[in-house]
C-alpha positions as CSV (number, residue, x, y, z in Angstrom):
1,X,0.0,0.0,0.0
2,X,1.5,3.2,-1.0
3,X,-0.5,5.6,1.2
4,X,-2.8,5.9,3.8
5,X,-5.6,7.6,1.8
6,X,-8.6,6.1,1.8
7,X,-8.7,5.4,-1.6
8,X,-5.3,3.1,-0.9
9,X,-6.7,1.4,2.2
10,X,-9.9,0.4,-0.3
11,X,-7.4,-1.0,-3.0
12,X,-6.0,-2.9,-0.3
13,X,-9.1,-4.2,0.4
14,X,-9.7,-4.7,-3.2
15,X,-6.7,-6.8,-3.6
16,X,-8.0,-9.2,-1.7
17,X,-10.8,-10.4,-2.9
18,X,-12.6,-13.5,-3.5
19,X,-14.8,-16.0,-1.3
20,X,-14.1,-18.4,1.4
21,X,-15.9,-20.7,4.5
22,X,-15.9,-23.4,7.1
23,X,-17.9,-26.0,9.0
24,X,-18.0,-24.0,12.2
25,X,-21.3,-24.4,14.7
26,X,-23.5,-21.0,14.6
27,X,-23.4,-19.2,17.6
28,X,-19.7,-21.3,18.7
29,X,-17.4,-19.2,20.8
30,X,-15.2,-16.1,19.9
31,X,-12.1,-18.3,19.7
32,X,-13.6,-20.7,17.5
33,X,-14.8,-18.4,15.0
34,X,-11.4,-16.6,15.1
35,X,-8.7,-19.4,14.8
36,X,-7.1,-19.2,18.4
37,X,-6.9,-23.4,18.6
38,X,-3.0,-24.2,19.6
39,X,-1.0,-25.4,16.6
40,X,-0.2,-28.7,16.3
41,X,2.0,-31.1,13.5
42,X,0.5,-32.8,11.2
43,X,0.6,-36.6,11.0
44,X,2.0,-38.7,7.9
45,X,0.1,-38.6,4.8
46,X,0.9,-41.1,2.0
47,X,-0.4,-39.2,-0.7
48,X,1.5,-36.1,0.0
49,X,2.1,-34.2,-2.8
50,X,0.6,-36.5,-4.9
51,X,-0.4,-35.3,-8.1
52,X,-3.2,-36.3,-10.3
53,X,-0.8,-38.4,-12.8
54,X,0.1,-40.2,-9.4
55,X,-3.5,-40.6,-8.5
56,X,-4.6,-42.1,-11.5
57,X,-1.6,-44.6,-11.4
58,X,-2.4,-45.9,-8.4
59,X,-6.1,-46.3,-9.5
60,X,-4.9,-47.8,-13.1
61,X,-2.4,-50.4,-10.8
62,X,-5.4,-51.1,-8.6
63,X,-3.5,-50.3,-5.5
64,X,-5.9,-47.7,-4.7
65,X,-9.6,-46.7,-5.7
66,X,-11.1,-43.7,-6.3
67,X,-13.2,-44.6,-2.8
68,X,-10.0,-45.1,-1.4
69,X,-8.7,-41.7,-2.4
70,X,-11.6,-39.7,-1.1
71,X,-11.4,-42.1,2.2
72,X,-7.8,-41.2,3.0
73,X,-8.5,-37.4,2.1
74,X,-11.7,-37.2,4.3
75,X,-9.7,-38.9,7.1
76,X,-6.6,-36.5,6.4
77,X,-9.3,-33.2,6.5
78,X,-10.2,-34.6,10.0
79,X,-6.0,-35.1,11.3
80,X,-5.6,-31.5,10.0
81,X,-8.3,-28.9,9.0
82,X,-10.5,-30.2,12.2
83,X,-8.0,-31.3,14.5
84,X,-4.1,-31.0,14.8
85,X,-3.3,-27.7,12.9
86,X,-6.9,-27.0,12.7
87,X,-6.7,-25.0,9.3
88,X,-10.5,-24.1,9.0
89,X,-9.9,-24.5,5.6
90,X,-13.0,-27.0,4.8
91,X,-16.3,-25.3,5.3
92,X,-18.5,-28.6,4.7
93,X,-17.6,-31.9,3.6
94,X,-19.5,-33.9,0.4
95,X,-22.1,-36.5,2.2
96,X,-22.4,-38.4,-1.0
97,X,-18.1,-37.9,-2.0
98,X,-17.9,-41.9,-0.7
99,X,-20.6,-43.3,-2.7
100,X,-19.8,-41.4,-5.8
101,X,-16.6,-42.3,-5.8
102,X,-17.5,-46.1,-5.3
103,X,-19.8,-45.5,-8.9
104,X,-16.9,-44.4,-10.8
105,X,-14.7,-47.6,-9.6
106,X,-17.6,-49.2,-10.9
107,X,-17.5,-47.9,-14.3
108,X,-13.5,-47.6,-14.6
109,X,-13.9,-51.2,-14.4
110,X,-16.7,-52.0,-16.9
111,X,-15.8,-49.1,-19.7
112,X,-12.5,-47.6,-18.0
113,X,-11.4,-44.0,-17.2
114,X,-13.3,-40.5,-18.6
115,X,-9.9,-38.9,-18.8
116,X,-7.5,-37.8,-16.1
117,X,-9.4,-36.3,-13.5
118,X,-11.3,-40.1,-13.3
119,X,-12.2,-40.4,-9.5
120,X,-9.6,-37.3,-8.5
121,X,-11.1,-35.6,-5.5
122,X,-11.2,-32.1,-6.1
123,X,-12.1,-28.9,-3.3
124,X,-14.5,-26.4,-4.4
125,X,-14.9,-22.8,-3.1
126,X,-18.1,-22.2,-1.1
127,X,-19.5,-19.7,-3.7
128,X,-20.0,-22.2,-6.6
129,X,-23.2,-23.7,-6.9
130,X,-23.3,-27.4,-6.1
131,X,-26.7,-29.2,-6.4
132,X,-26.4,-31.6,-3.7
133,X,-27.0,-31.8,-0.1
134,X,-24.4,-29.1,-0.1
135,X,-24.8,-25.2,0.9
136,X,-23.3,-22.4,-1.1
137,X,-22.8,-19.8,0.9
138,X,-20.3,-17.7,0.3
139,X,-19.4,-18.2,3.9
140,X,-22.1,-16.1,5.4
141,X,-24.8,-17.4,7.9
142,X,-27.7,-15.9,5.7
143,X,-27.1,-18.1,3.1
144,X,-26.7,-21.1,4.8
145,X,-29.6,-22.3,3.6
146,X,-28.8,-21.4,0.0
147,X,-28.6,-25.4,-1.2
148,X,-29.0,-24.8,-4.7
149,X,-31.3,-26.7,-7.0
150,X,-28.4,-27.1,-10.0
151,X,-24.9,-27.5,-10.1
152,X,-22.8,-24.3,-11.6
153,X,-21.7,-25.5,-15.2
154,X,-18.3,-25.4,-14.4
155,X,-19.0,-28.0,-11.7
156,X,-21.3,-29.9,-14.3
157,X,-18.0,-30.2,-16.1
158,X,-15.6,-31.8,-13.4
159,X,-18.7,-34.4,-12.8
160,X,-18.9,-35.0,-16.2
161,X,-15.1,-35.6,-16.1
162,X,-15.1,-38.1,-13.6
163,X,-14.1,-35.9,-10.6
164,X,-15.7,-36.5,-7.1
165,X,-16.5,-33.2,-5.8
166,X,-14.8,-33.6,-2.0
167,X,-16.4,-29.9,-0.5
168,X,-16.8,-26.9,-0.1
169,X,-13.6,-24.4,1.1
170,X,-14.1,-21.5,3.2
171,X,-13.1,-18.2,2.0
172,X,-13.2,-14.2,2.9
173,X,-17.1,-13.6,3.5
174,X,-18.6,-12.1,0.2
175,X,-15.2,-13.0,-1.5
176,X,-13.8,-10.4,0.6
177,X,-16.1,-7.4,-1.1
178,X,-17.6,-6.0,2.5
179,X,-15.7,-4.0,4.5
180,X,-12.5,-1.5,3.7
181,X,-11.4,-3.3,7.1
182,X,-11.8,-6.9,6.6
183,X,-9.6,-9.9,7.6
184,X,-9.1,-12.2,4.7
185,X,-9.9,-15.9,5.5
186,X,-12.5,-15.3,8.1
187,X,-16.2,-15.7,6.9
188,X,-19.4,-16.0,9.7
189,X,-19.9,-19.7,8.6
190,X,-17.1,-20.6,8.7
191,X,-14.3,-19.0,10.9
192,X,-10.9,-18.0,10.5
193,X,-8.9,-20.0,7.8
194,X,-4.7,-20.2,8.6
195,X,-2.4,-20.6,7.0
196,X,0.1,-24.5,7.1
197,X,3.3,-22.5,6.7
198,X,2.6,-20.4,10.0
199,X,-0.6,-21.0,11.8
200,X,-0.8,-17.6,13.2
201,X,-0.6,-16.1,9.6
202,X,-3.0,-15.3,6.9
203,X,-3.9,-17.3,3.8
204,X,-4.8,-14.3,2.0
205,X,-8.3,-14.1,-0.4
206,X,-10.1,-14.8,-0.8
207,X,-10.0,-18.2,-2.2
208,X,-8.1,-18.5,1.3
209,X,-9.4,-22.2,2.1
210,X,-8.9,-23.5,-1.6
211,X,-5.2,-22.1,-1.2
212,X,-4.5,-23.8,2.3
213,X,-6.2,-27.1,2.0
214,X,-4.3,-27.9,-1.5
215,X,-1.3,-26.7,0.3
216,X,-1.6,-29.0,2.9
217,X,-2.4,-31.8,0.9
218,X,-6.2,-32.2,2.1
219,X,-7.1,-32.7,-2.2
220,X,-4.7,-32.4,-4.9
221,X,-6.6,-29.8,-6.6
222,X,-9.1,-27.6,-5.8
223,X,-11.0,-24.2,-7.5
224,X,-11.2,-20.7,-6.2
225,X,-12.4,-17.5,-7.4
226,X,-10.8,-14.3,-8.3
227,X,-12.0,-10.3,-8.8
228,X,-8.8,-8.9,-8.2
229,X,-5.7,-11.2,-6.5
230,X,-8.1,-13.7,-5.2
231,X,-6.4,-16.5,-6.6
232,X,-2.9,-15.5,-7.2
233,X,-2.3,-13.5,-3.6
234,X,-3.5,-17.4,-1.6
235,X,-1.5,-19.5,-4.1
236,X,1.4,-16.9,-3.8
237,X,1.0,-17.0,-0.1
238,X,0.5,-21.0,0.5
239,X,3.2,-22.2,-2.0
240,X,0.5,-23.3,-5.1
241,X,0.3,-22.6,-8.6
242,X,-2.6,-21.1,-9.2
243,X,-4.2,-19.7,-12.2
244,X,-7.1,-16.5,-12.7
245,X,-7.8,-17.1,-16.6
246,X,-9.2,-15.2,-19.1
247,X,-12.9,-13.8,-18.1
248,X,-15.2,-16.1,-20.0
249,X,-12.6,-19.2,-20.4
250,X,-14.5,-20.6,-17.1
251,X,-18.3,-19.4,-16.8
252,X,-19.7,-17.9,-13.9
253,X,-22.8,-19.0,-13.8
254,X,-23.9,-20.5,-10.6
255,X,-20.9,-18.4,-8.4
256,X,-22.1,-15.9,-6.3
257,X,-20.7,-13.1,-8.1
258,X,-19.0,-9.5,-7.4
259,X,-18.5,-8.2,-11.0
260,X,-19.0,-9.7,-14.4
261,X,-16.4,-7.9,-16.1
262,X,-13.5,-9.0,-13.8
263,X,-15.0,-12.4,-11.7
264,X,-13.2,-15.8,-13.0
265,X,-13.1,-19.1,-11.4
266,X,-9.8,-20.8,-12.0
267,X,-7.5,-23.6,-10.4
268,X,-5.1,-24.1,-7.9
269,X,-2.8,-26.6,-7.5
270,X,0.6,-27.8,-6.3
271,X,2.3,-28.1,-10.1
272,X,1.4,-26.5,-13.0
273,X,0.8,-29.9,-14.9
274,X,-1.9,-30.3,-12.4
275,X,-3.7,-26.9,-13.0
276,X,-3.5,-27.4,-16.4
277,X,-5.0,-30.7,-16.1
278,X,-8.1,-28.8,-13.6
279,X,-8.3,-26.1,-16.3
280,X,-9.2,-27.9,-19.3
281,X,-11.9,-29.6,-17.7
282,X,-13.6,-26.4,-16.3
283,X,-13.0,-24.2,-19.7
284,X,-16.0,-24.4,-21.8
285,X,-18.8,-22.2,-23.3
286,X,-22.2,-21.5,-21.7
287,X,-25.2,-19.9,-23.4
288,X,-26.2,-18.4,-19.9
289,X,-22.9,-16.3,-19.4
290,X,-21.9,-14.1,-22.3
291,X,-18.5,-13.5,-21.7
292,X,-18.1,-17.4,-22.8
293,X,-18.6,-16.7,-26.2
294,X,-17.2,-13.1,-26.4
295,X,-15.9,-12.4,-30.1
296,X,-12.2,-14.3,-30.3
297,X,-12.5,-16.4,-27.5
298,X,-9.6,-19.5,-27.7
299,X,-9.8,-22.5,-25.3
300,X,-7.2,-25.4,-25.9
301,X,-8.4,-29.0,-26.1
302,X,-5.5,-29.9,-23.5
303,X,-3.7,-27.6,-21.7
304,X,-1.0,-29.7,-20.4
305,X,-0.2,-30.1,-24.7
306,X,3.1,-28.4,-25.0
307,X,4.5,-28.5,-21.4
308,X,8.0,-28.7,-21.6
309,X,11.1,-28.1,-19.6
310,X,13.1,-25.9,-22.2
311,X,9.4,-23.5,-22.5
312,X,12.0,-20.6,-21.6
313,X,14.4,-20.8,-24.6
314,X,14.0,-17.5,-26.6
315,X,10.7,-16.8,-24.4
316,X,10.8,-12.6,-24.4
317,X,9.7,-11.7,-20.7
318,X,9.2,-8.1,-19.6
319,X,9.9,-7.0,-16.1
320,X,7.0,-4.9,-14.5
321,X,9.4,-3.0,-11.8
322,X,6.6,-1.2,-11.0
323,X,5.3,-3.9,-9.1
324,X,9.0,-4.3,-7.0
325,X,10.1,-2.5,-4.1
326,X,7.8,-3.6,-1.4
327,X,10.2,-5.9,0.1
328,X,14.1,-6.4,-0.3
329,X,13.3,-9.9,0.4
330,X,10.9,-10.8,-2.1
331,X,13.2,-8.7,-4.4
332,X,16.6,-10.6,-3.9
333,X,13.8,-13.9,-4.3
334,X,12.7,-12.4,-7.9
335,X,16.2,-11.4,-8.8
336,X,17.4,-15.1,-8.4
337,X,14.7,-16.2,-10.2
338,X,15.0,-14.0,-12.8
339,X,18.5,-15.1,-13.5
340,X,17.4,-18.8,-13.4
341,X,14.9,-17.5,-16.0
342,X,18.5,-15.8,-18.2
343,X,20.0,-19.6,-17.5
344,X,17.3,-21.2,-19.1
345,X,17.6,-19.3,-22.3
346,X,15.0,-16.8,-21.5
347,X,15.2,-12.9,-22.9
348,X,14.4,-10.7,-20.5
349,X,13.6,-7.1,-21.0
350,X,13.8,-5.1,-17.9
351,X,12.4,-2.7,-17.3
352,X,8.8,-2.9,-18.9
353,X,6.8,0.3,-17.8
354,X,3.2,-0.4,-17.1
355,X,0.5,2.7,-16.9
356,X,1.0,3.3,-13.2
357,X,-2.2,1.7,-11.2
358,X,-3.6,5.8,-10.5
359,X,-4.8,4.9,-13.9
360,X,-7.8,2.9,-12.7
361,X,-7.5,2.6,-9.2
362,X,-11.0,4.7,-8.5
363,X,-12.4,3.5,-11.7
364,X,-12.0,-0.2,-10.5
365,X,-13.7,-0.1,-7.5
366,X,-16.4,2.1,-9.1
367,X,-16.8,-0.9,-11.6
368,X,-17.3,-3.4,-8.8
369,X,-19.3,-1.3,-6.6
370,X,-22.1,-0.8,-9.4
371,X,-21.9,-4.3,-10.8
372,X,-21.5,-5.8,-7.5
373,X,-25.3,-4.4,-6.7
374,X,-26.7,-5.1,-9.5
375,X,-25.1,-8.8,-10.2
376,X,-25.7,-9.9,-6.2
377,X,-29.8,-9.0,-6.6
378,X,-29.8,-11.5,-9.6
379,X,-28.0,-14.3,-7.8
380,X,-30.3,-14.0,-5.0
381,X,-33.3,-13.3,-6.9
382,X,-32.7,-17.1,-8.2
383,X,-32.3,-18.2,-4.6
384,X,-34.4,-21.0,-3.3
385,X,-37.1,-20.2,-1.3
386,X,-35.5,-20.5,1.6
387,X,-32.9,-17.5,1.9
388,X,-34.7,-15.1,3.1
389,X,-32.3,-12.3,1.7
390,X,-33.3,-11.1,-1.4
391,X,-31.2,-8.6,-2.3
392,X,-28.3,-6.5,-0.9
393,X,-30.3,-4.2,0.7
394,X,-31.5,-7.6,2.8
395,X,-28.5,-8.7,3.4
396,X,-27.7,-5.2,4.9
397,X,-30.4,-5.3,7.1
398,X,-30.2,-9.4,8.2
399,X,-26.1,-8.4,8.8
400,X,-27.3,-5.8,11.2
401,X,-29.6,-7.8,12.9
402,X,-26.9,-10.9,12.9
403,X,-24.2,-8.2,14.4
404,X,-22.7,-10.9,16.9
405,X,-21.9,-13.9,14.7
406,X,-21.7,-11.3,11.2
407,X,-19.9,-8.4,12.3
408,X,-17.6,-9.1,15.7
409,X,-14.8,-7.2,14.0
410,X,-15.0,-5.7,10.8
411,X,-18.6,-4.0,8.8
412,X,-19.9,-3.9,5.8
413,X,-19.2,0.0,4.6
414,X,-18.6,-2.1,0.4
415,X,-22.1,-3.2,0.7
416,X,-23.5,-0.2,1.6
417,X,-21.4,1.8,-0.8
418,X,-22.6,-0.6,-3.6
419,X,-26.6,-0.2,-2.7
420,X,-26.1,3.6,-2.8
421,X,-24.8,3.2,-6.6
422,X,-27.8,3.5,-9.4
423,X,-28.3,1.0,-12.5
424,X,-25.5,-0.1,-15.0
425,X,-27.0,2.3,-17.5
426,X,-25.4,5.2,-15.1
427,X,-23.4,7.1,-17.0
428,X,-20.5,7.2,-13.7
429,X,-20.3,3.7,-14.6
430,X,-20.3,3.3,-18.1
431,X,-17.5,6.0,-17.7
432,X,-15.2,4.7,-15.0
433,X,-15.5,0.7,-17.1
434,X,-14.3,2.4,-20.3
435,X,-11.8,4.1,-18.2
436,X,-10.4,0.7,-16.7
437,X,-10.3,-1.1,-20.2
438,X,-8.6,1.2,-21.9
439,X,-5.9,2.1,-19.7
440,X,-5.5,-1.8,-18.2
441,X,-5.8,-3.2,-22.0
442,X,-4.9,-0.8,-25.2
443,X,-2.6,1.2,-23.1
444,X,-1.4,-1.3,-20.5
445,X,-0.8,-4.9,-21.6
446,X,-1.4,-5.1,-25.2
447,X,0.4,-2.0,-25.8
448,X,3.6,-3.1,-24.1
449,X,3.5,-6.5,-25.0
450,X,3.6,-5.1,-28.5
451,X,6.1,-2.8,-28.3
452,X,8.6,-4.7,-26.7
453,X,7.6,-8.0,-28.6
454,X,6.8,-9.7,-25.3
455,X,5.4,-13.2,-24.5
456,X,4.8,-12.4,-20.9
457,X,4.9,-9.7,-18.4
458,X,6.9,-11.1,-14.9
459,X,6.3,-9.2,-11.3
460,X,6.1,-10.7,-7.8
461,X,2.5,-12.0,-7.5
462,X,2.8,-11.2,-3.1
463,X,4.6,-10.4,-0.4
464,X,4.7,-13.3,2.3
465,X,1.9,-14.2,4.2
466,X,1.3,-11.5,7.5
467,X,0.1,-12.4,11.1
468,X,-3.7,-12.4,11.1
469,X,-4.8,-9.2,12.8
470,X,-8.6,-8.7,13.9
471,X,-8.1,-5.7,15.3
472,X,-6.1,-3.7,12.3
473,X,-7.8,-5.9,9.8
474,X,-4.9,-7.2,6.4
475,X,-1.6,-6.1,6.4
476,X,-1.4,-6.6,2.4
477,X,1.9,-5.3,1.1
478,X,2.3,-5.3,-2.7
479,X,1.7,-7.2,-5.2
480,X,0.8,-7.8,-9.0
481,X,-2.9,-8.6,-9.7
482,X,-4.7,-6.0,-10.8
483,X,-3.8,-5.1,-14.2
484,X,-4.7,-8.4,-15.8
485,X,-7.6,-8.1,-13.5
486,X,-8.7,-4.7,-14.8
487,X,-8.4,-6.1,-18.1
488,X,-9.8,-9.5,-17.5
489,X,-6.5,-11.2,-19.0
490,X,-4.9,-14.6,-17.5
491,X,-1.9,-14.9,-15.1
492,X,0.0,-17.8,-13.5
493,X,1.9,-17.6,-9.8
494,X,4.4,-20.2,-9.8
495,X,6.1,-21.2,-6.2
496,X,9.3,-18.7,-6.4
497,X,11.1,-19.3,-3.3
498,X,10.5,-18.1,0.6
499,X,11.3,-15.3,2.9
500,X,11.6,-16.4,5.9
501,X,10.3,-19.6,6.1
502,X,7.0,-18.3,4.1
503,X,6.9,-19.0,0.0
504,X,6.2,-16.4,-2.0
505,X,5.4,-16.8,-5.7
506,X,6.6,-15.2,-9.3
507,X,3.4,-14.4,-11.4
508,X,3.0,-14.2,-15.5
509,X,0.7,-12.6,-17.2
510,X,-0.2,-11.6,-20.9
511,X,-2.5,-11.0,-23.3
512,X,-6.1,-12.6,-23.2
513,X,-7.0,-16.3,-24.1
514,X,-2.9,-16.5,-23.6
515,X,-3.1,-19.3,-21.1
516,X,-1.5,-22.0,-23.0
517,X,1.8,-19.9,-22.9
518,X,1.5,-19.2,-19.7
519,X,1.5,-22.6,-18.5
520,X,3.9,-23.4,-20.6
521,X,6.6,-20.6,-19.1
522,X,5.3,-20.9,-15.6
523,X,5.8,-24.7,-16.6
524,X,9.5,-24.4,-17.4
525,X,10.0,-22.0,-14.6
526,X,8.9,-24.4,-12.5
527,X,11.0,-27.4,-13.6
528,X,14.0,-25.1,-13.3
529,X,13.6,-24.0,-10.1
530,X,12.0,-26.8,-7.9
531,X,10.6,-24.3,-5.5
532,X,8.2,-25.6,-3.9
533,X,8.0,-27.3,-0.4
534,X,5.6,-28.7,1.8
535,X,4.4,-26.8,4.9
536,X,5.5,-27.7,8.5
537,X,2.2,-26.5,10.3
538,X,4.4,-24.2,12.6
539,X,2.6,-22.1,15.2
540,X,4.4,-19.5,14.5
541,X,7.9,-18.6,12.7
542,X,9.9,-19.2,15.8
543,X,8.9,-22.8,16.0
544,X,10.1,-24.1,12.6
């Protein structure tokens, strides 16, 4: 954060954002809801690190069955995100994951596998419609009713792919868009998420559980969400790859939405093989989400097509300095990665001068504030019968009467900033959207990728993870997520190395429907450095 303006301390907010939860009583006390449960280690896990080529080896030998898998996951949620550690991460658990999983055994037998993600357990965010026994709530108590009658498409696709749909992962309450003073991780449903590489630290948003249950190996893939940061900053800050795409690559329909110009859900994983295995199973067109079938839209038939160690060889990367400086730390991290980067035959053009963020910083919150009113009473117009919360301006209301449980530490000044705001035909808006697209797309990315002849644009995607503060709210630091999210174009973090005992991650970005070749180079990054490590479950730093 540059300043203390308000403005700044909204952007901080901003960056932030997504949705999280966890299975949490209603009405349980203070130090439940907030994460104050002692640390403790996590016991040995046989399928750590495993990755979804390892999964489906294991099913393919017959050493272990898709039941199996989600057995020993369930029973490894219990060891960690409930007990031990106590994460938070998992805000409700699949009743039906067993017997699903027992069907597809069943049919890998009789007409084999659908394709890789055959009986893979997979973690969704608790803002994605599921149509099962399962609540999407977004993580707060006034929806926790909200059991929705159809699955989201993009979950339609990972069923129809053979995955077994584990849960549901907490997340910042309302994907983080509430309050210019929130904490990132904690939601009213579900409590506070922490992080595996230092309990008493943040996960960030607000895909915060997705990002600490695949780091601690309670699924080997899960999805989150992401306005602005809300994959990148918990991937950076729990040691995942993880991937916002292109808006309308994934469709939104069926996630409880903040904007439609800049909401995406996307993957996060522990390799990038393993995203890109998660992302061509959830990319696909839907005739109830424009952005899907926007003019030039370009989805790959196999994502992982093309991964390859020497991806870096004459690769043109441009350095966004802008987004340096935070930290010494994470800079001397970036600087060795960017010479492993030179080693591996990469060009690197330093330094690449984006428009500075001033640009659209008003105009993005603007954006979400109208859109966020306007999408939010559409979602909940569709709601079943049984949330009583109708629009925002009920959710204002049932958050005021629910102060206790809702509000113990932080308000909801975004919501009522985003009822005040008028129809999308508002000329403030339609203003302050061009202003963003222009500046974040002609004049920002596409400009300089052009000039310079770029393949990808390379900044630090976070600083480290920072203690979890209830009574200061985030302590974000910097980071590089919001021109690609201004401009709804893709970018990759990629584990980079660690300060202190806490990864942080390197993030590409480009040009839109560029995901292939981001996977690719975050691919060969990846393979040349070997970054990433598993967590320890420390209480703090001073007990690793």
């Amino acid at each position: 954060m540059k300043a203390s303006s308000e403005a700044m301390r909204r952007r901080e907010f901003l960056k932030l954002t997504a949705l999280s939860g966890a299975a949490l009583a209603v009405g349980g006390a203070l130090a439940a809801r907030t994460g104050e449960a002692a640390g403790g280690s996590a016991p040995a896990f046989d399928l750590d690190e495993a990755t979804i080529d390892d999964l489906q080896r294991m099913q393919a030998s017959g050493s272990r069955s898709a039941r199996d898998l989600v057995r020993a996951y369930l029973d490894r949620i219990e060891a960690v995100d409930r007990s031990g550690p106590e994460l938070r991460s998992v805000i409700e658990l699949n009743p039906d994951a067993l017997a699903i999983a027992a069907d597809l055994d069943r049919e890998r037998k009789e007409k084999g596998p659908r394709g890789p993600l055959h009986g893979i357990p997979v973690l969704v965010k608790d803002n994605i419609d599921t149509g099962d026994r399962m609540a999407t709530s977004a993580g707060s108590l006034a929806l926790a009713e909200n059991h929705a009658k159809l699955d989201a498409p993009l979950v339609q696709r990972l069923r129809a792919a053979g995955a077994v749909i584990l849960g549901k992962t907490n997340l910042s309450e309302w994907a983080n868009f509430r309050s210019t003073h929130s904490t990132s991780g904690w939601s009213g449903r579900g409590g506070q998420t922490r992080n595996p590489y230092a309990l008493d630290r943040n996960p960030c948003g607000s895909s915060s559980g997705s990002g600490a249950a695949v780091a601690a190996n309670l699924a080997a893939v899960a999805v989150g969400t992401e306005t602005d940061g809300s994959i990148v900053c918990p991937s950076s800050t729990c040691g995942l790859v993880g991937l916002k795409p292109t808006v309308g690559l994934v469709s939104r329909t069926g996630v409880v939405p903040i904007s439609h110009t800049q909401d995406t859900p996307g993957p996060m994983a522990r390799t990038v093989r393993d995203a890109a295995l998660l992302l061509g199973a959830l990319a696909g067109a839907d005739p109830r989400d424009a952005a899907t079938r926007a003019p030039g839209a370009r989805r790959e038939a196999d994502y992982t097509k093309g991964l390859d160690e020497s991806s870096l060889r004459g690769a043109r990367l441009g350095i966004a300095r802008k987004y340096f400086g935070f930290s010494s730390a994470v800079d001397a991290v970036l600087k060795q990665a960017i010479e492993a980067m030179k080693g591996a035959g990469a060009v690197i053009v330093d330094p690449v001068d984006l428009p500075t963020s001033s640009a659209y910083d008003p105009g993005e919150l603007e954006v979400l504030l109208y859109e966020f009113k306007a999408d939010l009473d559409t979602y909940l117009a569709g709601a079943p019968s049984a949330v009583g919360s109708r629009t925002l301006a009920d959710l204002i209301r049932w958050n005021d009467e629910h102060k206790d449980s809702e509000q113990p530490f932080f308000g909801q000044e975004l919501f009522h900033q985003a009822q005040e705001k008028g129809p999308l035909t508002a000329p403030a808006y339609k203003k302050a959207l061009a202003t963003c697209r222009r500046h974040a797309r002609a004049l920002g990315i596409d400009a300089h990728m052009t000039k310079h002849k770029l393949d990808a644009l390379v900044a630090p995607s976070n600083g480290p993870a920072w203690v979890t503060d209830f009574v200061n709210g985030d302590h974000y630091t910097g980071g590089s997520s919001t021109p690609a999210a201004v401009a709804g174009y893709p970018s990759v973090t990629v584990p980079a190395g660690f300060v202190f005992g806490l990864p942080v991650g390197i993030t590409f970005f480009g040009r839109a429907w560029s995901e292939a070749k981001l996977l690719r180079l975050a691919h060969a990054f990846e393979r040349e450095t070997k970054a990433r490590r598993k967590p320890g479950f420390p209480a703090t730093l001073a007990e690793r």
